[in-house]
Every structure is written in C-alpha cells, then in structure tokens.
N, C-alpha and C positions, 0 to 999 in steps of 0.2 A: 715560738711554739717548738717545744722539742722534736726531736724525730722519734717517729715508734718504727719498731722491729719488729721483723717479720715474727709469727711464731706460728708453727704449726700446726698448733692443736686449737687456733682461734680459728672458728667457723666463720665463712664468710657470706651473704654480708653483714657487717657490723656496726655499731657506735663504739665509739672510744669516748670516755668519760674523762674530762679532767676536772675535777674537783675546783680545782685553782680557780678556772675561769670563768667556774659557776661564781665563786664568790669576787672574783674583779669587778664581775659585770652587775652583778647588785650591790656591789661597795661603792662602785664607780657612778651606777645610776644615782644611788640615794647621796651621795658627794654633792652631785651635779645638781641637782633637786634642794636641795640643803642651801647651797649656794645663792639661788633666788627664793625661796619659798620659807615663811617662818615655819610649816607645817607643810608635809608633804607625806603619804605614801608608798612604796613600792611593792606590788603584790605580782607573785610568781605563776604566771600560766600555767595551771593540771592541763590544760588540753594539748599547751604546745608541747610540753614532756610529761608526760603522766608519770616516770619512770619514781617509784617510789623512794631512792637515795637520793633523786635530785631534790625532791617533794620536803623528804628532811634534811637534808642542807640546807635550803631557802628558808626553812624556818629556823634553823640553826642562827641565820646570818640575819635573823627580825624582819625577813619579808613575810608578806600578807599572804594565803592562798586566793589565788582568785578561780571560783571554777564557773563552770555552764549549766552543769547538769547534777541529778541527783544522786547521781553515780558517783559524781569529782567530789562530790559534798561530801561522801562517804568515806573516800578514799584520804581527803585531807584529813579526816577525822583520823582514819586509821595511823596516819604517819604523824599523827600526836600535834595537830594544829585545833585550838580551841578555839570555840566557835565565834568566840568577838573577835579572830584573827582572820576570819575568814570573810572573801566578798563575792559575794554570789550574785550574779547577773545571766544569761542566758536564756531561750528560750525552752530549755527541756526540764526545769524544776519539776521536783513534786511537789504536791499540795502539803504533804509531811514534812518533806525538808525545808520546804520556803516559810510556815508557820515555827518549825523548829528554831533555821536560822535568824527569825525574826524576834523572836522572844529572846533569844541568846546571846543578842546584840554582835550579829553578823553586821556588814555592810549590804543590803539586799539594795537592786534595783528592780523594779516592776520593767517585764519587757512587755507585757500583752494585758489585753482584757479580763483575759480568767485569771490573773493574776490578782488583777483590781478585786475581783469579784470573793478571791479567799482573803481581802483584809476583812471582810464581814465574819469570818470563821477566828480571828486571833481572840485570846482569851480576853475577859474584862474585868474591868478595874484595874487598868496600865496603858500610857501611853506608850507608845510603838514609834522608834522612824525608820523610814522608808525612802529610796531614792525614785527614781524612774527615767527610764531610756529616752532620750531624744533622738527620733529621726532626723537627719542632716543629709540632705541633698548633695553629694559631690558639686552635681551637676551644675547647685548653685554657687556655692560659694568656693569652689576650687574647678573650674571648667577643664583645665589641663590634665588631670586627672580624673574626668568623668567615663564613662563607657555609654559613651551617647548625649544626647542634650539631655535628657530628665534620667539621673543616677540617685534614687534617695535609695533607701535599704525596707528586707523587709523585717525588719526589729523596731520595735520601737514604735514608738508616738510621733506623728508629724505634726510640725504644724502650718504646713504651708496647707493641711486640711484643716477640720473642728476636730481631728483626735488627740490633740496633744491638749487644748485646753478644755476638752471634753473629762481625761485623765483629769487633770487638777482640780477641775471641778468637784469631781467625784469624792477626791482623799480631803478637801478643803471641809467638806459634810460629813467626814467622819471623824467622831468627838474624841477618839483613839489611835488614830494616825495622826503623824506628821510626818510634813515632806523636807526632809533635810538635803537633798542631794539630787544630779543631775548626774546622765552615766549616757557619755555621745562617742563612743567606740564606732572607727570607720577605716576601712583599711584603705591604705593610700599606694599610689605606685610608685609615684616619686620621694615620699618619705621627706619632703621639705620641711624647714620651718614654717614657710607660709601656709601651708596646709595646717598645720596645726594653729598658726594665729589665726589663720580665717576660723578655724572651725568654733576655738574659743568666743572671739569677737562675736559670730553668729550666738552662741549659745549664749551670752551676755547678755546681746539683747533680746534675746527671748526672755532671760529670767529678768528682764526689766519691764519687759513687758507683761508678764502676768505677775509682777511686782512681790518675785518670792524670797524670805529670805532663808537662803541655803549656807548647810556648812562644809561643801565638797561638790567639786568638780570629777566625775571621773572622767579621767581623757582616754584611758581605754591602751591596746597593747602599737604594735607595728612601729616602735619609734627603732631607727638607724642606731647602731653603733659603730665607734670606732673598732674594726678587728682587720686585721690582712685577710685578702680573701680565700689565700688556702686555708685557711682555718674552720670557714664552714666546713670543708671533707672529713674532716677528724673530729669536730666538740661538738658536745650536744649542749644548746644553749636552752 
C-alpha cells in the first residue's frame, strides 16, 4: 500500500479511495471463482459502499450490483448499471421496483410474504423467474459461530418451520413464476471455510428435499480476503 501524505486542505475524517484495489479485489474474487466454478457471479454491495465512483468502477470491471433496497435499486440505475445486471435481495423493496426488476430480468430473490403476495401483480402473458431467501440457522449447522443455541435470522423463509415450504408451495401454483434460485446470505464471525460448506451442504439438502430444480445459489456477502491489515484504515472496499 502506498503511503499517502498529509495535506491540509483534506478535511478530516476521511476515506481514501484507491481505485486499484477496488479492481484487485473483484479481478481476484472473480479469478478465484473461475477457478472452481464453470459459471460464477460477482456482484458489488450499494449498501456496503454506496459511494457512486465505486458503484461505476464495479460495473466497469463486469460486477453485478447487488442492492436491498429501492433506494440502491435507483441508485444502480443512475450510475448506468442495467437492470439484468442487477440482484436485488433485501427486505426494504418497493412493490415498483421489485415488479420492475422482475420483468427486466434482474436477479430478484423473494425475502418475505408481501413479496410472494406481488407475484400476483406481475404482468401476463410471460414467464418470470424468481429466487427466494432461505433462512439458515447458525445455530444449526455452524454452532461456533452462533449467538446463542437457536441463531436463525429474521429474513427469509425457514424451514426448520412450514415457512419455507409453505413459500414454494405458493410460487409452484403460479402458472407465471418460476423458481430459479436460492439466496442463504448469513453473516459469520469466523469467516471460515466450514461455515460456508455447512451452509452450502444444508441448502443442498433442502433443495433435495423439496426436489427443485434451480439455476443459482446465492451465497451472499462477508467472505474474507487476503489484505494486510493496515489497509482497512485507508481503502474503502
């Protein structure tokens, strides 16, 4: 990392932007991905930097936007990301945008009930696909990393209840959805490997168990990089 210098007309406190490292770490992600995966994509957190030059850079460098909200959805828009580049998960959608991104061949996953409830609103005479959230237990399938004995999240469909295959039920009865995709985002403390094979494994055999055939996994943000650690003080990643 280079050294920066002082200057004194820079107000403090600050971020310092390196350009560079934005694009290391989505050349280096998508490498690493590439390496095992015939098909893989990389899509760039609006939440974790909203900061609009990083927003087009990531799209410069063929990352995804991923946003939460119908705010992020807007804002990807603005910084010239097209709507089939974009994956939209979270629970703050609008009814606008989540019907928009869905016609426009976003990557959408369903986090909640009102969600299910606006595929009844998408236009007709066109199939639609759609993903949806799985609830994941820390608790269960990563115990070292739970905050308590029972850690599931509140996003998402469980199905260690009837909500998760209560959801498929739902989109399986409608003659205009389909469910292409699985989206199990969980943040970890340890950042392990094993956290993330459990988590896969689990989500495997759920979709064997309700015997779906899906074309994407999303695994969701929080994955470790290699960086030295003074490096957090100065980039914004």
């Amino acid at each position: 990392m280079e050294q920066i210098k002082y200057n004194k007309d820079i107000l403090t406190p600050c971020f310092i932007f390196f350009p560079e490292e934005l694009e290391k770490n989505v050349s280096g992600f998508q490498d690493a991905l590439n390496s095992h995966f015939d098909r893989s994509i990389v899509s760039y957190s609006v939440k974790t930097n909203s900061t609009p030059s990083c927003i087009k850079l990531a799209r410069e460098l063929n990352a995804y936007a991923e946003v939460v909200s119908h705010d992020e959805y807007e804002l990807a828009r603005l910084c010239g990301y097209s709507k089939d580049r974009i994956v939209y998960n979270g629970p703050m959608k609008s009814k606008e945008t989540f019907i928009d991104a869905i016609v426009n061949g976003s990557i959408v996953n369903i986090e909640s009930k009102k969600e299910l409830a606006w595929l009844l609103e998408l236009p007709v005479g066109k199939k639609y696909n759609i993903g949806i959230r799985l609830n994941i237990n820390i608790g269960k399938i990563f115990p070292q990393d739970a905050d308590g004995d029972y850690n599931d999240s509140r996003f998402g469909f469980s199905d260690d209840t009837s909500e998760f295959r209560e959801a498929v039920e739902f989109i399986s009865n409608l003659s205009h959805v389909i469910l292409t995709g699985i989206h199990i985002h969980r943040t970890t403390i340890s950042r392990s490997i094993s956290f993330y094979e459990n988590s896969i494994n689990y989500t495997c055999s759920v979709i064997k168990k309700y015997n779906l055939n899906l074309n994407y996994i999303d695994i969701g943000g929080g994955v470790f990089r290699n960086i030295p650690k003074q490096a957090y003080i100065s980039t914004i990643l």
